[in-house]
N, C-alpha and C positions, 0 to 999 in steps of 0.2 A: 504493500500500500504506500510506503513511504518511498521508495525507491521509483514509484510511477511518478509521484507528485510535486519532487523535492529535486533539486538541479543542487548535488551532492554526492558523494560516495557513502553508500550504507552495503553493511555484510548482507552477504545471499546464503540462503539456508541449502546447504548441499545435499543431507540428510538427518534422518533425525531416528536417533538409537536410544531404544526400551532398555536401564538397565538399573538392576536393585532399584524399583520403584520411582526410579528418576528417566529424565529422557535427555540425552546430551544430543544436542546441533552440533552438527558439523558445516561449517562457512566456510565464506572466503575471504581472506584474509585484506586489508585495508593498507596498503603504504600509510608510513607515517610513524613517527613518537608518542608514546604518551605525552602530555602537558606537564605534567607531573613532576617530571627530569629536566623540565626547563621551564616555565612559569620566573622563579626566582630571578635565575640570571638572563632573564630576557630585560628589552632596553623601552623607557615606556615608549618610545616611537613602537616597536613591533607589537607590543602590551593595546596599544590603541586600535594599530594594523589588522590586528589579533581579532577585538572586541566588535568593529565594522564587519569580519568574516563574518563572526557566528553570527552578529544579527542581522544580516543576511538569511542567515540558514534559520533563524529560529522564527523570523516575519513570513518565512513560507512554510515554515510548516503551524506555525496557531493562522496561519490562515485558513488551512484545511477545516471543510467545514464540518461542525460534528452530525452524530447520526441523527435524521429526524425522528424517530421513533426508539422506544426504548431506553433503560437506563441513561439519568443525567449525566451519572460519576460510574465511570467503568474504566474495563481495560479497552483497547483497542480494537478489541472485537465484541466486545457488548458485555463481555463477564466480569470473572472478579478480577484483578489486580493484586500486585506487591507493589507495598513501597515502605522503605526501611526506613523512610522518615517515623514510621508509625510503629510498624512490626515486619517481623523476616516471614509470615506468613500471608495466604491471600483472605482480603476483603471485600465487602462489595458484593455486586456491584449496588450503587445506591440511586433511587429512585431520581429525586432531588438533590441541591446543594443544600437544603438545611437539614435534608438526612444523614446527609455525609458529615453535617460538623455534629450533629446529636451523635453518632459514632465518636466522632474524635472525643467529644468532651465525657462520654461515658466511659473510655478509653484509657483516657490520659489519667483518670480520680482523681478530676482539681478540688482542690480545696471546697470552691468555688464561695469564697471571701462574696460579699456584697459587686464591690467597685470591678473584681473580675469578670464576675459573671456579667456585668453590664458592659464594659467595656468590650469583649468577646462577641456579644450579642449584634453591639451597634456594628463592630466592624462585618463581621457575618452575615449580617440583614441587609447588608449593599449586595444587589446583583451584578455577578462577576460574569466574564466571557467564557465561557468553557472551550476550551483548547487543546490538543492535542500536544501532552506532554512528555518529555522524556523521561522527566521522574529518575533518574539516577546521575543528574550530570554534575557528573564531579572529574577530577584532574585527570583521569587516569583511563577515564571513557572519552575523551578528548583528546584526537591527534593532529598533530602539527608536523609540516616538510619542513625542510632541512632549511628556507628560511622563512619560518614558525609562522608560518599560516594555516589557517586551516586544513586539514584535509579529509577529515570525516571523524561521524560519531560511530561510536560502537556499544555493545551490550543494549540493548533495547527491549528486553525482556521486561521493564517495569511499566512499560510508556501506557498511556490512559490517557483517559479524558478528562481532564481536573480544569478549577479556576484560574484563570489566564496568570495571576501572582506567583502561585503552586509552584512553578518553575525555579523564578527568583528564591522564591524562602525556603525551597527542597536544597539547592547550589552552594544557599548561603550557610545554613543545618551542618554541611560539612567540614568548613573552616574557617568559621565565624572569626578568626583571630589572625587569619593572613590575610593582610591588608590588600597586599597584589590581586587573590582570587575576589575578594570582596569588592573593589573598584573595577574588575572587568566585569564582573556579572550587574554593575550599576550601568557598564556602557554598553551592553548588550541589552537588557531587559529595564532599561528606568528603576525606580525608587521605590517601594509600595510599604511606606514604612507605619501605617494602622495596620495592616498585615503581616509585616515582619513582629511588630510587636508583639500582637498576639499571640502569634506562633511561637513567638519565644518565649510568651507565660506558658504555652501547655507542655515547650519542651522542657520544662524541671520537673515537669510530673510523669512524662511518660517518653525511656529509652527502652528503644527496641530490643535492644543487645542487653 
């Protein structure tokens, strides 16, 4: 689906092997580095160069439109989903977005003090774009040529259909404290900081790991 839509390189499923209750894909394999091994010592000229690829790549694919019929919050193909923002198991899929945050917030066992619960609420009661997300993009699912450009995502096994923000605040969940990752993901996907807040009251209450 993503590979018809998206003027990108994304892996191709070669086969797919039943084994100990699991099923491993066999692909093909993507030219490129992780980010990972180079993010740090990249120069902010490339850091920027960098930040214009993806958001290229990331304004065509939430532009893809989601399904009309059928769960709001799914996977990709209409079921459940992973995402380890939450838990290493699948959830979902959910009807609604305010089904999907009654999940989180029953989930996470906030507190839920007066001012959070209100707070949480208002931000939550804005309706958001539903988008076709990657849901795991962090350094390591991001590869870059040899001068640190893009050149495709990988692992897409979590991707779904979540709030257009979802993206942002899943990217930022993984290295809230390197500054580098943190300002490319502001110059790819903008700010969405009622949303990142919140997300980061529920994440003291609930790690997946």
């Amino acid at each position: 689906h993503i590979a018809k839509h998206i003027n990108t390189q994304t892996p191709r499923v070669i086969d797919a092997i039943p084994m100990n209750n699991r099923v491993f894909f066999v692909m093909t394999r993507i030219p490129g580095e992780p980010l990972s091994g180079k993010l740090g010592t990249m120069s902010e000229e490339e850091r920027t160069r960098l930040a214009s690829d993806l958001k290229r790549f990331f304004d065509q694919l939430r532009a893809l439109p989601p399904p009309s019929s059928g769960p709001q919050i799914c996977g990709i193909g209409g079921g459940p989903f992973i995402c380890y923002r939450i838990k290493s198991h699948f959830i979902g899929p959910f009807d609604t977005e305010p089904d999907f945050y009654r999940y989180l917030y029953d989930y996470s066992h906030l507190p839920w003090q007066d001012h959070l619960r209100q707070f949480c609420q208002k931000v939550h009661s804005r309706q958001h774009r539903i988008c076709l997300t990657h849901n795991d993009l962090v350094q390591h699912n991001i590869l870059v040529d040899s001068d640190n450009r893009f050149a495709g995502l990988i692992d897409w096994e979590c991707a779904a259909w979540l709030p257009d923000y979802w993206e942002y605040t899943r990217a930022y969940y993984q290295y809230p404290q390197f500054d580098k990752w943190v300002q490319l993901l502001k110059g790819v996907f903008g700010t969405w900081p009622d949303e990142l807040d919140a997300e980061m009251e529920m994440w003291k209450y609930n790690d997946p790991w």
